[in-house]
N, C-alpha and C positions, 0 to 999 in steps of 0.2 A: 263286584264281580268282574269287571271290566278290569280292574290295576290286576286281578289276581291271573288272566290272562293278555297282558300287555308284552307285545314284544320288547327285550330288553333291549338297551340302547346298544350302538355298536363299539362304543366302550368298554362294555360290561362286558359283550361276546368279546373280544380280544382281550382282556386283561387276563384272563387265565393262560391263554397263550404268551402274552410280554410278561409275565411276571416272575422274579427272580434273572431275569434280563439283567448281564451286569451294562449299564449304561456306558461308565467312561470308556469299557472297548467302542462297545456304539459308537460313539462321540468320538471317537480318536480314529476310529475307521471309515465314518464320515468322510472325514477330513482328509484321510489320504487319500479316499476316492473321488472326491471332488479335483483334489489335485492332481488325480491322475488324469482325470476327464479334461481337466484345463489344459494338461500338458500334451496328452493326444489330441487334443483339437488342433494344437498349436504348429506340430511337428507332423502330424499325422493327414493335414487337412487334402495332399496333394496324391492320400495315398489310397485312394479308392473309398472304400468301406469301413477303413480302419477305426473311426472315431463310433462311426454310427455299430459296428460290433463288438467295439470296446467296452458301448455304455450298452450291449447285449450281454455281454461278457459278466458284467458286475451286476446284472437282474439274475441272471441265472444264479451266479453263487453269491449273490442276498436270500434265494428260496432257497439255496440249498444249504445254509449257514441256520435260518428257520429252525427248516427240517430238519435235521442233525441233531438242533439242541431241545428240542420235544423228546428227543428218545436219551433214556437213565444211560449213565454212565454202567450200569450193572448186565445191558443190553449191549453196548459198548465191548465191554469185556470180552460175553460169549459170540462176538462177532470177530475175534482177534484171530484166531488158529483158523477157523475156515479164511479170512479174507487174505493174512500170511501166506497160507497154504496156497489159496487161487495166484495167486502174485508170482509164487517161486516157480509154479507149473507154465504159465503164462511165461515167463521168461524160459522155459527149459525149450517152450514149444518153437518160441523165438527164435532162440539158438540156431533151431534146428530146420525151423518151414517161415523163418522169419522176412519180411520184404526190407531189400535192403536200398538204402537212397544214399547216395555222394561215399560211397566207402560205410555207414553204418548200417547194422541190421538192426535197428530198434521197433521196426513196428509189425504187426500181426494183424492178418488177414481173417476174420474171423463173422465175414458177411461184412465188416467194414473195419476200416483199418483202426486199431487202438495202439498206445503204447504204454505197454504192461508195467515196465520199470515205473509209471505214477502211481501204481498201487501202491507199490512198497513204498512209497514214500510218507504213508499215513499205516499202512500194513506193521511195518517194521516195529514203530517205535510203540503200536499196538500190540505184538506179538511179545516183542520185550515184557512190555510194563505187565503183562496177563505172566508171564514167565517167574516174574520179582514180585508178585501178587501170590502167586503159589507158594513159592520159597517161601514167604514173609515168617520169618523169625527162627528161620533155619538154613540161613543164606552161608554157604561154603566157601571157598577158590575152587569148586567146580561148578557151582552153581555160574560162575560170573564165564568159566571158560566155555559151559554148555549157552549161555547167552551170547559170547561173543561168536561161537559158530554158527547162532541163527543169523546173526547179523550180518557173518564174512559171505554166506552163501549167496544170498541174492545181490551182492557187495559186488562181489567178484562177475557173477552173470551181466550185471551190469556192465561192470569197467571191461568185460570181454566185446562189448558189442560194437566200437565201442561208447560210451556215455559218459565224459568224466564229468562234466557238470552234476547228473543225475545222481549219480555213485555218491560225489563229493555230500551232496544235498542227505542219501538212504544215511549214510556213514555216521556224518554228525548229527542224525535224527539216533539213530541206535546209541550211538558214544554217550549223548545225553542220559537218554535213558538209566544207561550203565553206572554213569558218574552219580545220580541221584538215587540211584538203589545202594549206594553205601560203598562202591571201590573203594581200595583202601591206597592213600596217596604215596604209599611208599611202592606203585606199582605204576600210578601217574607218572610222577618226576621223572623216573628215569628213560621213559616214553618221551615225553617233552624234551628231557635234554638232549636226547637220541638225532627229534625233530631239527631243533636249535642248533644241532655242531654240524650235521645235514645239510640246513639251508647257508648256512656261514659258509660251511664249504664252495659250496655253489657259487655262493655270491664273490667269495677268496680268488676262486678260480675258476670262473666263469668264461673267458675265454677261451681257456683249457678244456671243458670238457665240452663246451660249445663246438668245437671244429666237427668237421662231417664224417671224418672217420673212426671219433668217439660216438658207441654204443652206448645207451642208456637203457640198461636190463629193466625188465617190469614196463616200460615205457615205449607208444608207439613216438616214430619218428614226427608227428606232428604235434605230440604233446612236450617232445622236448622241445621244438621249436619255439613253441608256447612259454615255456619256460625263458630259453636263450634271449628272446623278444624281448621282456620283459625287462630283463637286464641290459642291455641296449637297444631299444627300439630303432634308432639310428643306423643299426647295419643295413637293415632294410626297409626303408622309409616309405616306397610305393608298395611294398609288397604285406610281407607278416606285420612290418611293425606299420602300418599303416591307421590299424584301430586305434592303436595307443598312442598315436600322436595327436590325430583330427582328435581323440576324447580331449584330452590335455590341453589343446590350444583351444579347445571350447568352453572348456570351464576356466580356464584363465581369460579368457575374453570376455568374460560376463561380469569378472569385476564383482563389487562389495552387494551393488544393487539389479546388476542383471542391463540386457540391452532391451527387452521390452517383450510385450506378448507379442508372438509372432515376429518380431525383428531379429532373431538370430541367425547372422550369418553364414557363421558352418554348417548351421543345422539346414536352411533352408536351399544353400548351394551346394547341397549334399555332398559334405566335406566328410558329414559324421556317417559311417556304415549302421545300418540297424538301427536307424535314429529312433524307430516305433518299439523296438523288440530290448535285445540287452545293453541298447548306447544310448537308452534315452536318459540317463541320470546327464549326463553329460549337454543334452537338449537343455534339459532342467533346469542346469546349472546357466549356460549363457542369457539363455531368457531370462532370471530371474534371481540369481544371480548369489552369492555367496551368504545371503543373511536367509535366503528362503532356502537353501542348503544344509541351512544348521537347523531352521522350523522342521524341515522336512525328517534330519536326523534323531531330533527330540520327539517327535510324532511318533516314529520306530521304536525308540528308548522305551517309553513311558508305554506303549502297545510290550514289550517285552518284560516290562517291571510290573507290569499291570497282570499280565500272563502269570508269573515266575509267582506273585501273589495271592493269584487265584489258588496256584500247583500248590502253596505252601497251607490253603484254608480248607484242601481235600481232603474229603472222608475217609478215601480210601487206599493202601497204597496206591492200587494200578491208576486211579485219577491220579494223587497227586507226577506219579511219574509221568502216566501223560500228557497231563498238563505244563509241567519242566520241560519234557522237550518239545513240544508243539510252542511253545513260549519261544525257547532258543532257536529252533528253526527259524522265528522269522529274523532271528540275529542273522541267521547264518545267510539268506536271500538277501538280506541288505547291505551287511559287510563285506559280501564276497559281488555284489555286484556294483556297489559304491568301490570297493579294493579296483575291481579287474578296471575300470573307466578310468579311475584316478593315475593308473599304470603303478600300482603297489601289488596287485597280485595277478595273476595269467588270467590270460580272458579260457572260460570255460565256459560261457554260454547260460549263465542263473539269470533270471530275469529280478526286477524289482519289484517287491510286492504291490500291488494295488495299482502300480503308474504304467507298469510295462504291457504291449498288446501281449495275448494270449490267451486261448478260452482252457487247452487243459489247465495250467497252471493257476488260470483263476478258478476254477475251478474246484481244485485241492486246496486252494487257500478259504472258501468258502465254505469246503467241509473240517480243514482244522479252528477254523473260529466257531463252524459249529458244536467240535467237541469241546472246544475251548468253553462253552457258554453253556453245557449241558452239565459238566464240571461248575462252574459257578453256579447253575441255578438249582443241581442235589443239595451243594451246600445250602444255600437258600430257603428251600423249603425243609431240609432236615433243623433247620433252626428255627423253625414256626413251628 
């Protein structure tokens, strides 16, 4: 009578919860957050609170990475158009009764202050894939052009405020989406080539349209700056190009094996700007130096491959779409914030997943591994 009322062990209460868990994301996101813990402690130690809300940061979206994947991908879904929907109004309100800091108006007062542009950044690529989940097997060139206006809309609300970091971030979450619901590449290429004769040009005659009485349409005067930078950091070495230089000679100063935990000298004589926020790659890299650079690249990799895997073993289309681009997204946080440090692409402000301070951003990455893992574990038990 006693076994037939025995509390079950606390193994047994949690395995219905861990199971269908895909482990190697576990295990590979372990990893960068251990590193990221080591790398804030290292750079961050002199910066108040930073270490100690770092590793708040990553408790919070661990419960909320949980949470997330308890609930079906099919609840997922009908949560796409309302959460879209809330996101684009949030930004319209923005627009319009938004609180504005340093020249942008990205945040909203709303009892406390949020910044709506993170919605869409899980909204978007949700809205899409529920979009290419309706279509499914009746998909037009209007269907792709009625998706690419969901996408331009809070796109542009975005880049109006302005956000290019963010925008950058909505953009290639939607494009994903796009390119996996079946685009057809003879509408790609000429897009790409378009890109490619664009930035050549730039780069051709970069001094030429760099001068100050060259306008750059579509573009504010700080984002061209961003750009010109780029291309010679050296015009203005105290000033714009100042990030891209201190990044540069810190990751060349760390060498094959790095100068040590805690021994980096840019980073600790505050050479490097935002050493906790978007210039910690560049921390990363002195400390610890060009082989823990390529660990740290592989970790990303294989979190991407591991993702792109899952998207291809979904049940459904809008999973499998989801899961493509929440996969590529974390391409897109890495390369574009490994790019802007290395001085290969304009700094715009993306942090680096798992290493960089930030609670929104951690955040959101907390909630796309949790869809990420609610996607693998439908497949999971739809296979039992």
């Amino acid at each position: 009578m006693s076994a037939v009322f025995a509390r079950p062990s606390l193994w047994r209460r949690l395995r219905p919860v861990l199971s269908g868990f895909d482990l190697p994301i576990l295990a590979v996101v372990m990893v960068l957050a251990m590193l990221g813990m080591v790398t804030m402690y290292s750079v961050g130690y002199d910066h108040g609170t930073r270490f100690v809300d770092h590793g708040r940061n990553m408790v919070l979206a661990t419960v909320l990475m949980f949470a997330v994947a308890q609930v079906p991908p099919q609840r997922l879904m009908a949560l796409a158009v309302p959460l879209y929907a809330l996101g684009v109004m949030l930004l319209v309100a923005t627009a319009l009764f938004g609180v504005t800091k340093k020249g942008a108006t990205r945040w909203l007062n709303v009892g406390l202050v949020i910044q709506p542009s993170e919605i869409l950044k899980l909204g978007v690529p949700m809205m899409l894939a529920w979009w290419f989940q309706k279509r499914e097997g009746q998909l037009r060139l209007l269907d792709f052009v009625i998706g690419a206006l969901l996408l331009l809309v809070p796109v542009g609300l975005i880049a109006k405020q302005p956000d290019l970091g963010t925008s950058l971030l909505v953009l290639s979450a939607g494009l994903y989406v796009i390119f996996f619901a079946g685009l057809s590449w003879r509408l790609i290429v000429p897009v790409v080539l378009l890109g490619a004769v664009a930035v050549a040009t730039i780069v051709v005659t970069g001094d030429a349209l760099c001068q100050p009485e060259v306008q750059w349409h579509g573009m504010r005067d700080y984002q061209k700056q961003r750009v010109c930078t780029l291309l010679d950091p050296t015009t203005d070495p105290l000033g714009k190009g100042f990030h891209i230089i201190q990044g540069m000679i810190a990751i060349g100063s760390g060498g094959v094996t790095g100068k040590g935990f805690m021994s980096g000298t840019q980073t600790h004589l505050e050479f490097i700007p935002e050493r906790t926020t978007d210039f910690i790659f560049a921390a990363f890299c002195e400390e610890f130096g060009l082989l823990a650079a390529i660990g740290l690249g592989l970790s990303f990799t294989f979190l991407i491959l591991r993702g792109l895997w899952i998207a291809g073993q979904a049940p459904t289309v809008f999973a499998r779409l989801l899961a493509g681009s929440l996969s590529l997204g974390f391409f897109t946080y890495a390369f574009v914030n490994m790019g802007m440090v290395s001085g290969i692409l304009p700094v715009v402000g993306i942090p680096l997943p798992f290493i960089s301070y930030g609670g929104t951003a951690m955040v959101t990455l907390g909630l796309a591994l949790g869809m990420l893992m609610s996607i693998a574990r439908s497949r999971g038990l739809m296979q039992r």
